[in-house]
N, C-alpha and C positions, 0 to 999 in steps of 0.2 A: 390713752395708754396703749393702745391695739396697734393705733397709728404709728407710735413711738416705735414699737414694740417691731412692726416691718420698717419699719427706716433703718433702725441697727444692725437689720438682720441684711438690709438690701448694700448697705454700707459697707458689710462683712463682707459679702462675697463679692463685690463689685472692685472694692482696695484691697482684696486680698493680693500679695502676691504668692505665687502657686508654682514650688517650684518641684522638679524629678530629677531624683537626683539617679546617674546611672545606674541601671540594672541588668545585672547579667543574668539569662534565663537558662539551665542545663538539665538536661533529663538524658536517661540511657537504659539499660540490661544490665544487671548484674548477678555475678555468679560467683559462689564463695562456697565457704565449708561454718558449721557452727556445730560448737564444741565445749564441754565441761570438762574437760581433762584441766585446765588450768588451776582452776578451782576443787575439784574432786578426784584426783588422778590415781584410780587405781588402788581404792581404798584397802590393804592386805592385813587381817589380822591373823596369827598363827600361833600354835601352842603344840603341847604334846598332843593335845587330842582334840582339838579347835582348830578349823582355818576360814576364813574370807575375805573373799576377793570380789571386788566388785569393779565392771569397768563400764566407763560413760563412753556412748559411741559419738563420735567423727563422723555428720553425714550432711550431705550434699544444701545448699540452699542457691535460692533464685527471685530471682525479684528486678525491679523495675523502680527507679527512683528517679527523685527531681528536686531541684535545689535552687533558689535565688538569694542573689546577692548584692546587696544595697551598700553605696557608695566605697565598693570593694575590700569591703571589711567585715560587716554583720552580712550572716549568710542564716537562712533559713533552709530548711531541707524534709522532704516526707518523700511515703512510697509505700508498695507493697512486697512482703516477701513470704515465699513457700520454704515453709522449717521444717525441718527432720529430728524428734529428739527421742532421747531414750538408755537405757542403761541394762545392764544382766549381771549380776550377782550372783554368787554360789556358795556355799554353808557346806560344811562339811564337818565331823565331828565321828569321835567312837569312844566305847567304852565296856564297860564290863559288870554286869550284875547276874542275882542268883538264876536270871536264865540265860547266862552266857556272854559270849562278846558280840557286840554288835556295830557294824557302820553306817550313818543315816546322812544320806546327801538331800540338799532342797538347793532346787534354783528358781530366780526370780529375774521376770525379764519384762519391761515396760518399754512402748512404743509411742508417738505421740505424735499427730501432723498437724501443722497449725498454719494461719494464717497470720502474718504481725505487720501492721502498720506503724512504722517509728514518725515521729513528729519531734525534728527539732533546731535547734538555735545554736550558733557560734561565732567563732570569731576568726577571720583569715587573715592569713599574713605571707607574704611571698621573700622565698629566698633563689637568687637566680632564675632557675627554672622551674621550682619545686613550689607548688601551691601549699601551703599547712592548713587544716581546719581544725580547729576543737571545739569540740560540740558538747552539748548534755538535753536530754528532753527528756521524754516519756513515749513508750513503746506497745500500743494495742494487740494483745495475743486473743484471736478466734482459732480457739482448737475444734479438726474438723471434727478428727476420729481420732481414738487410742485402744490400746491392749495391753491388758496385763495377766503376766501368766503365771501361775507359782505350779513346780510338781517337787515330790515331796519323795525318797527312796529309802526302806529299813531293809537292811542285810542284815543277820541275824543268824549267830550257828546253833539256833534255834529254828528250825525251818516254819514251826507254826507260827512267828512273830514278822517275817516277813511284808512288809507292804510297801503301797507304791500306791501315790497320788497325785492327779493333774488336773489342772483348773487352768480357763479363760476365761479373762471377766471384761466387759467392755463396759470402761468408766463413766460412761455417760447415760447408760443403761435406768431408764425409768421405775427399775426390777429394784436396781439398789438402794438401801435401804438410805443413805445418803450420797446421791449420783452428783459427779464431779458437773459442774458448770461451765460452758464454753467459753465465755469471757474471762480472760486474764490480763494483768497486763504488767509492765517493768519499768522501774526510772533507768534511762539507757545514755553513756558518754561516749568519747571514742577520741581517734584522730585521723583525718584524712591526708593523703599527700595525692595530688593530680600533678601530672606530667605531662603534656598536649591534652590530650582528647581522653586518657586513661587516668583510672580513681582507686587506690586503693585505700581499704577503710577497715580499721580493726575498733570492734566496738565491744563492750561491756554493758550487759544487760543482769539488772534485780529485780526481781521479784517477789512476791509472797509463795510459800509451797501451797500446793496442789494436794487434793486429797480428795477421798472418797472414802463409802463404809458400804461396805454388800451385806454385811449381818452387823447387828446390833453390835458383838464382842469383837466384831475386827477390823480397823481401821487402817486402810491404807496411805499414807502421807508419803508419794513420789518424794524422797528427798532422805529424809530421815523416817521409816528404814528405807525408804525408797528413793525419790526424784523430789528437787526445788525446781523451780523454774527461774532458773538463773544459767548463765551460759555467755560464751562468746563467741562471736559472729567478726570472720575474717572476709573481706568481701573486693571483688575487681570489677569496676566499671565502667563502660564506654560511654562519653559523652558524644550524642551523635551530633546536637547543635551549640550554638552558643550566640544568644538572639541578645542584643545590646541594644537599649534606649538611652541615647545622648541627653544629659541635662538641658531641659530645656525651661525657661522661664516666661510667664502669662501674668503678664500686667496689666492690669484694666483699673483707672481709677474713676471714680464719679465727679461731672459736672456740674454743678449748677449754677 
């Protein structure tokens, strides 16, 4: 049986044929912007005596990626990229009771830097000059650091009612009574278009929201009232090489 058993196995790889089919290799730097406005833009509610506004910031991203592509159609592609996320809200409201009229401002402001590795898979198709890629994977987010800030102001034509409060909490903070977790991550699609040596890539990334609890009664969830960790990532990259292995075919059959 044993004997059998290396004869099959010697038979396998001896009449295999073994073939590569071309592969193009690309890596570069890329630098873009990532942003929620698409999705959250500017969220304003307003009344006689009610307003909020809430705006997601636009900021900078970088990263370094790298992409192969088998018999110039299924493309694979990963990397790494440095994210910028975050948003500021402001509450505002007045009203009037038995001690007077009063106006009460609170703003909230969350910052977030993270690390994200995308991992993923597509499909390319060439028109004239223009490469198209569409893709879909999964997206590894290691958040380094974050902040969050809430202050809190009573104007009062009651002078003794007056106050004013300001807090920083840092969400990762041991101290918290449920401290937010560094690993996250997102199912992520997009579409690429290359034109020589340059990539530009507009991508859709989802997530689970993010949260943390500093006291028992109060729960921060970035997203709803705060931040999800959802967003889009517009991104331009240089391909600096482009290393190609010719099909080639390894025929070796057995004699005896």
């Amino acid at each position: 049986m044993i004997a059998r058993s290396l004869f099959i196995l010697q038979f396998i790889f001896l009449s295999a044929k073994i073939t590569f089919a071309q592969v193009e290799f690309s890596f570069g730097p890329e630098v873009g912007v990532s942003t929620e406005f698409l999705s959250r833009a500017g969220r304003i509610y307003t009344s006689s005596q009610y307003s909020s506004d809430k705006t997601y910031f636009t900021r900078p991203l970088a990263g370094v990626g790298t992409e192969f592509t088998i018999k110039k159609h299924l493309r694979f592609g990963t990397g790494i990229q440095y994210e910028l996320i975050g948003y500021h809200e402001q509450i505002t409201n007045s009203g009037q009771d038995n001690s007077g009229t009063w106006n009460r401002e609170e703003n909230f402001e969350e910052h977030f830097t993270k690390l994200c590795m995308p991992v993923t898979a597509g499909f390319v198709f060439q028109v004239n000059q223009l490469r198209f890629h569409l893709f879909a994977g999964y997206r590894l987010n290691y958040f380094v650091n974050g902040n969050y800030h809430h202050d809190y102001t009573l104007n009062s034509s009651n002078d003794s009612l007056d106050d004013y409060f300001s807090e920083n909490t840092d969400p990762f903070s041991k101290s918290n009574v449920l401290p937010m977790t560094h690993f996250h991550s997102q199912l992520c699609g997009g579409l690429s278009v290359a034109w020589k040596n340059f990539e530009f890539t507009a991508m859709c990334n989802r997530g689970r929201p993010l949260y943390f609890s500093k006291y028992v009664y109060i729960m921060c969830m970035p997203g709803e009232p705060s931040m999800q960790n959802d967003n889009y990532t517009f991104t331009v990259r240089y391909n600096f090489t482009r290393l190609k292995e010719k099909a080639k075919e390894v025929v070796d059959c057995p004699h005896y």
